[in-house]
C-alpha positions, -999 to 999 in steps of 0.1 A, spaced: -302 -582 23 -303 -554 -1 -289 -530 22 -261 -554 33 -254 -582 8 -259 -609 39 -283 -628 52 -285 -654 76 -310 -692 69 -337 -699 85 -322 -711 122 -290 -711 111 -267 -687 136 -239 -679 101 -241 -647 86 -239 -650 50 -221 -627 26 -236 -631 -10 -222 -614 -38 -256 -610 -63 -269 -581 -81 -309 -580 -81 -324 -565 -115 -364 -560 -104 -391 -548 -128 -424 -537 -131 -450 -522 -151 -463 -499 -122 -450 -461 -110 -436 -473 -80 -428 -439 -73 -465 -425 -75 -474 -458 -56 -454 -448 -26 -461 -411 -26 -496 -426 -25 -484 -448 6 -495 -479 -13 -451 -488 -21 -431 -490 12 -406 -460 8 -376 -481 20 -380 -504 -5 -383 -483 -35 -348 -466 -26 -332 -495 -21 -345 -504 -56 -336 -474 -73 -304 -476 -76 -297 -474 -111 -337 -469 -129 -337 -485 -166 -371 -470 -184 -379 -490 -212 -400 -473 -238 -436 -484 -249 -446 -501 -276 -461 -472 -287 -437 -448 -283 -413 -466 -306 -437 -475 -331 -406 -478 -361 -400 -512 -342 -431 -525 -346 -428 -538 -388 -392 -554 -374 -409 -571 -348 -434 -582 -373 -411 -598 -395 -391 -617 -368 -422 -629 -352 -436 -646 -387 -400 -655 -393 -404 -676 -362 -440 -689 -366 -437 -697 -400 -412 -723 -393 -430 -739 -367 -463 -743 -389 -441 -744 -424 -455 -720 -440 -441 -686 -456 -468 -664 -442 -466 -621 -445 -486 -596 -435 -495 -569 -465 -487 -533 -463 -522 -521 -451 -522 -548 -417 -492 -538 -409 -499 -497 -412 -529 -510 -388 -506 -527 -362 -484 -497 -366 -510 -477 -355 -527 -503 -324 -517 -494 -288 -504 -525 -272 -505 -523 -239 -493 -558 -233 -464 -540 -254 -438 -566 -276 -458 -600 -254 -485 -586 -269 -479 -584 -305 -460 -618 -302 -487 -633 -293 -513 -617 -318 -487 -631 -351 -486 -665 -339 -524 -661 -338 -523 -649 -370 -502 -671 -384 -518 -702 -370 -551 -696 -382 -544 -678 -417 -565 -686 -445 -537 -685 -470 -498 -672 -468 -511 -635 -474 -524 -620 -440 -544 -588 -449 -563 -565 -429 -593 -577 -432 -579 -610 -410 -569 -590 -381 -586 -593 -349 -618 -568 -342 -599 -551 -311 -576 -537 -342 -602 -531 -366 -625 -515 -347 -613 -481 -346 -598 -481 -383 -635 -497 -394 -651 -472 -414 -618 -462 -431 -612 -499 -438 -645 -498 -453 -642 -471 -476 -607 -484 -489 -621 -521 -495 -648 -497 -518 -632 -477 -542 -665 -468 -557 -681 -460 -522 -656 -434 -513 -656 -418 -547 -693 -415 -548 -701 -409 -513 -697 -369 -519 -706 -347 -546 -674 -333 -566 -665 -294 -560 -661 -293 -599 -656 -304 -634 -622 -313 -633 -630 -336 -601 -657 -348 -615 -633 -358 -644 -605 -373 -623 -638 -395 -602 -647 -411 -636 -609 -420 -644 -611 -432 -605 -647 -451 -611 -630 -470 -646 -599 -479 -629 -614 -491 -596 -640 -510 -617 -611 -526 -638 -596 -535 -610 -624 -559 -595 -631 -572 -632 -591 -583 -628 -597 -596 -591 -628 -617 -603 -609 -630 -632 -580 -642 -610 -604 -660 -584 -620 -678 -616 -583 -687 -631 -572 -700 -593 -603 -719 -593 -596 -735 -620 -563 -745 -610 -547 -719 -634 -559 -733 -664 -566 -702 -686 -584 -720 -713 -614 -735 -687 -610 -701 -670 -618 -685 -702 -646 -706 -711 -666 -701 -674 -664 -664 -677 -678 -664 -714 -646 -648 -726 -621 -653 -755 -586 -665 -743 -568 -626 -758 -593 -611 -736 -587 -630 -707 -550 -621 -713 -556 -589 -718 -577 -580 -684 -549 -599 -669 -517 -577 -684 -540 -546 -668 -519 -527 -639 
């Protein structure tokens, strides 16, 4: 049939002329597979006519953030939400080899999106087959304070531009705390203020801190 276009049915005595054009794919070299005598020969060059390669997933990895956003485009309206992935997961997924390829990460935001805590999905909510290899750098990033004082500085000057690092990083988890307090009290500033021991300027002004 692919040689000829006809074919004739099963005990039927009528050649049949069909006018079809047969697109076949796969994720295997067929063309090692039959220089290894495991692909008939015949076959592939009636196949190979005209070969379409379609890149990786991981050698066009610019696509991946597009694919991101269509795919939460599409699961957030199934499960109503307005959910995103922050800049560090997607660097991470950027970074991931999917050998599944675009299945693959389709699969992994509806996951995602499904079982999010909360609208934000950050890195730390990814699955452990992304993480893993990114682990200790994750680590070190989610602890200001532990990279900065995990080697000794070369000089003054660094040692300088560490305690700048060490006051802003510390500032920066006073302001975290004092947000989780304030959503915990369902935004009210006043009871916020009150449960951390603070006056109401001082909560505003940890709060104006960038």
């Amino acid at each position: 049939f692919l040689q000829s276009n006809e074919l004739s049915r099963l005990g039927g005595k009528e050649t049949i002329h069909i006018d079809a054009r047969l697109v076949a794919a796969t994720s295997k070299d067929l063309k090692a597979m039959m220089e290894a005598g495991k692909f008939q020969e015949a076959l592939y060059y009636r196949l190979n006519v005209i070969p379409i390669r379609l890149p990786t997933l991981a050698e066009r990895k610019s696509d991946i953030p597009l694919l991101i956003a269509h795919f939460l485009n599409k699961f957030s309206a199934i499960y109503r939400t307005q959910a995103r992935l922050d800049s560090q997961a997607i660097e991470l997924l950027k970074e991931h080899v999917f050998h599944g390829n675009v299945r693959e990460l389709e699969n992994l935001i509806h996951r995602l999106v499904a079982l999010a805590p909360n609208e934000t999905i950050s890195a730390g909510d990814l699955p452990e087959e992304v993480l893993k290899p990114h682990a200790e750098r994750i680590s070190l990033q989610r602890d200001p304070l532990q990279r900065i004082l995990s080697t000794p500085p070369a000089n003054l000057l660094e040692l300088r531009h560490r305690k700048q690092e060490i006051r802003r990083a510390l500032a920066e988890q006073e302001r975290e705390f004092v947000e989780r307090v304030i959503d915990e009290c369902g935004g009210n500033l006043t009871e916020a203020a009150s449960r951390l021991g603070l006056h109401r300027i001082t909560l505003h002004r940890i709060l104006k801190r960038t």
